[in-house]
N, C-alpha and C positions, 0 to 999 in steps of 0.2 A: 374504522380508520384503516387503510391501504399500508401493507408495510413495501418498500421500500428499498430490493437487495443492490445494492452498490457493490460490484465486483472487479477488483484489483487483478488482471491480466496475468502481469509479468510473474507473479510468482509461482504460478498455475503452469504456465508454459514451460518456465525453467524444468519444474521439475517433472514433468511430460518428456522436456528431449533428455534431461540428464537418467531418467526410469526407468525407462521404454526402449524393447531392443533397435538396432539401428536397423536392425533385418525392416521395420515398417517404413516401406516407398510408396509411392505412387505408382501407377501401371505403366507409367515412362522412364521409373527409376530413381526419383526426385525423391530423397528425403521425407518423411511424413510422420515420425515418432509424435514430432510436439503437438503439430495439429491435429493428429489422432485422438493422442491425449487430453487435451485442453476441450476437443470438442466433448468427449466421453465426460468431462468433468462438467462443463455445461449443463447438457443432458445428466446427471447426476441430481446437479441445482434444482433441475426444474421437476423431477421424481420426488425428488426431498422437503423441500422448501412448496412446490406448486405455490412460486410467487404470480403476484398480480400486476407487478411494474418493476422492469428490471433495468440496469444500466450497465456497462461493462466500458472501463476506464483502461487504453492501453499506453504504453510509453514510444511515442513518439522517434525518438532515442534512447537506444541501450549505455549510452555513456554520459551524457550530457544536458544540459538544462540551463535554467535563466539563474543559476545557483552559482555556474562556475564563472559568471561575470561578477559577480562579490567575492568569490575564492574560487580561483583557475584550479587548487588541487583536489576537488570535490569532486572524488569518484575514479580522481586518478588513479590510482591504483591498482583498477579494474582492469582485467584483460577484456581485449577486443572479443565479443561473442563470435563464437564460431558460425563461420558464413553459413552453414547448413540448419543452424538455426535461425539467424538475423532473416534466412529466407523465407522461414514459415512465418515469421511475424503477420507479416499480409494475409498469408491464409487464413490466419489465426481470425481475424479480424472481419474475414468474408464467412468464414464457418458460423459468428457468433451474432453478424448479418440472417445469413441464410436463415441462423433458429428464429428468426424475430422477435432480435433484441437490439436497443438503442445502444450506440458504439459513441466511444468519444477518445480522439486522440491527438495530442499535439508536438508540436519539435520543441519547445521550451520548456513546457510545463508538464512534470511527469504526474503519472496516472494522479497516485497520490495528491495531488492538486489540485489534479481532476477532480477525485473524489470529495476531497475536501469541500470545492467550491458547489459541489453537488448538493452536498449535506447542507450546506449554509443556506443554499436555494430552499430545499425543500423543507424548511425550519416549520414545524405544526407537524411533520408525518414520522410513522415511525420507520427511524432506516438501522437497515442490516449492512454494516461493511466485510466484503469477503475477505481474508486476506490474512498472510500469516504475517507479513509485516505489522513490526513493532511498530516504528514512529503512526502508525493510522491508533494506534489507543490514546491519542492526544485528542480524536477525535468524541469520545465515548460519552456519553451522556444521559439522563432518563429516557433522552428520545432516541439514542444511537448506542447499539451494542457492535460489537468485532464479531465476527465470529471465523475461527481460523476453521476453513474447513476439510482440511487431510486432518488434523488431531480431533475433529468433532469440539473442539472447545468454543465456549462463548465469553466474551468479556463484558462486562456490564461496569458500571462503578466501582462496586465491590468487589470484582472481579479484578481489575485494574490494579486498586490499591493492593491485594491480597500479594498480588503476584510483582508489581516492579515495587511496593510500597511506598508510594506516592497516588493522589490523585492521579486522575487524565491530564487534571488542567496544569498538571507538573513535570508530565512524562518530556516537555521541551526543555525545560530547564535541566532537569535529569540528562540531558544526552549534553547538553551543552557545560556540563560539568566535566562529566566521566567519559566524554567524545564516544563517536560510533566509528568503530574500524571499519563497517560494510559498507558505512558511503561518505568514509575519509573526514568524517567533522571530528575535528582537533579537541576538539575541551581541555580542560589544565590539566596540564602534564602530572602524572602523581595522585591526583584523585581519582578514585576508584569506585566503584556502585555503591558500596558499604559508607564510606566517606560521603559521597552524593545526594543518597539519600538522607543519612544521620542529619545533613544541613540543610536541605530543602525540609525537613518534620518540625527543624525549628526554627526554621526564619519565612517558612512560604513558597516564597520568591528568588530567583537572579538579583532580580532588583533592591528588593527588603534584603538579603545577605551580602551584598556588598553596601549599601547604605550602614548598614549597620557595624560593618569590617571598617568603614571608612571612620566612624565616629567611636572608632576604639575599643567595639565590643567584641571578644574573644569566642569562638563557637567551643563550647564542649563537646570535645571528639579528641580521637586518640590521635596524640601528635598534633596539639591543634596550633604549636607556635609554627611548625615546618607548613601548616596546611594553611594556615593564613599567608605566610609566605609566599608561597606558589600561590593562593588566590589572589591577591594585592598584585601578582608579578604578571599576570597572565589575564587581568579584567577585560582588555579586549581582546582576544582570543576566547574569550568565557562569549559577550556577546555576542562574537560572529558567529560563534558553535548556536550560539540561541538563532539568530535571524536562519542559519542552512537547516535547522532541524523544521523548524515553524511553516506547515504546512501551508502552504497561499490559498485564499479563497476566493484571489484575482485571475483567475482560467478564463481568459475568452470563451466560453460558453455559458449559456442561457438554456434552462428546464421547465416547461409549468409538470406537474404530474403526469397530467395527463399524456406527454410526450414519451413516457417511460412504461405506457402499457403493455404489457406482455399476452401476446393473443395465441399465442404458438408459433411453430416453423411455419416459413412458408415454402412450401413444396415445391415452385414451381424455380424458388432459390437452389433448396436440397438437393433435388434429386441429379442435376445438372454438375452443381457443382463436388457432390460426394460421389457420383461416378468418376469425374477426372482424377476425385486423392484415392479411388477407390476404397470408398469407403460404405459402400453398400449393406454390408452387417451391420452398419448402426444406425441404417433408417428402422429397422423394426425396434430399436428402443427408445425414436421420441416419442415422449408420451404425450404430447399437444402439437396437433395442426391447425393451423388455422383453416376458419372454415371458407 
């Protein structure tokens, strides 16, 4: 059975331009750290992993999504990407072309989306998500491990539970608790990871834990008159935290497998285009061309 590497863009590239000196341009001048980066990290993949079918999932938008039309403050937060990055995005994107590999990207629907609705497609195979993003261990499964790969870690099931102590299939309701500061989802104010999980180990669910809060049952947790309090006061704000974290696996795009085959670079992409970021030292380290 073919495994399946699903690779998440944006956290690869970030930390490519924020790593990488800024002394790396183009031969025109143009900025090139991230792209440098992100391509070496590719090439990396394809040393390591020697995958058979690959996909690479980018964001569309650095700020924005089909998220902030449910909650306008989703991701507000964030500062504007600095243009010298916002600008390799594209390159990012023709580098990961050029290696010959399947690209997907949209203006609504971030990677994560993407991915998600990739993994749902390709339900029977076994898939590897890249990615040091949290909310993607919602996706984890017998068939689907994480694996973050700047720490070398992989998540599995057990992996999952070990580390947020929760399932996968709870890591949503876990965020929609205890809110995520990185992309502005609210959860109830005062609840906290420890708090989050203690009540997701004994009721499940979002839904089983307010059912049950509603029919006058008490959670065993410290402070738990103040923590009912705040959950009663805050149920839809608990929801909405649940619908922004819940990955979509409605992405306008369509996979069969075979569309994600990995045969190598193709050269006649390469050489063309890694002359212009000059980038000529890293053709002698792909290690598949197509033939």
């Amino acid at each position: 059975m073919p495994t399946v590497y699903l690779i998440d863009a944006s956290p690869y590239i970030f930390r490519a331009y924020y790593s990488l000196p800024v002394s790396i341009t183009t031969p025109d001048g143009h900025p090139a750290s991230a792209v440098y980066g992100f391509t070496d990290f590719l090439i990396q993949i394809v040393k390591r992993a020697a995958p058979s079918h690959v996909a690479v999932a980018f964001d569309g938008s650095l700020t924005t999504s089909f998220r902030n039309d449910i909650y306008p403050e989703y991701k507000a937060q964030r500062a504007l990407p600095p243009p010298e990055l916002e600008a390799q995005q594209r390159w990012c994107l023709q580098a990961a072309e050029a290696l010959g590999m399947a690209t997907f990207i949209d203006d609504r629907f971030e990677a994560d989306d993407l991915i998600a609705t990739l993994v749902a497609q390709l339900e029977g195979h076994e898939r590897v998500v890249v990615s040091s993003d949290k909310d993607l261990a919602q996706l984890v499964s017998p068939e689907v491990t994480v694996w973050d790969f700047a720490r070398d870690r992989r998540y599995d099931v057990a992996t999952v539970h070990d580390h947020f102590g929760v399932a996968p299939e709870q890591i949503v309701d876990l965020l929609a608790l205890m809110g995520d500061a990185v992309d502005n989802i609210p959860g109830v104010k005062g609840i906290g990871p420890k708090t989050a999980t203690a009540l997701l180990r004994a009721f499940g669910s979002l839904e089983e834990l307010y059912a049950r809060l509603e029919a006058g049952e008490a959670p065993e947790v410290r402070g738990a008159r103040s923590v009912v309090e705040r959950l009663l006061a805050n149920r839809e704000i608990a929801f909405l935290s649940q619908r922004l974290a819940t990955l979509s696996c409605e992405a306008p795009v369509r996979v069969e497998l075979e569309m994600l085959q990995y045969d190598g670079a193709v050269r006649a992409e390469v050489e063309p285009l890694f002359t212009r970021f000059g980038f000529e030292r890293i053709l002698a380290r792909i290690p598949l061309w197509q033939s």
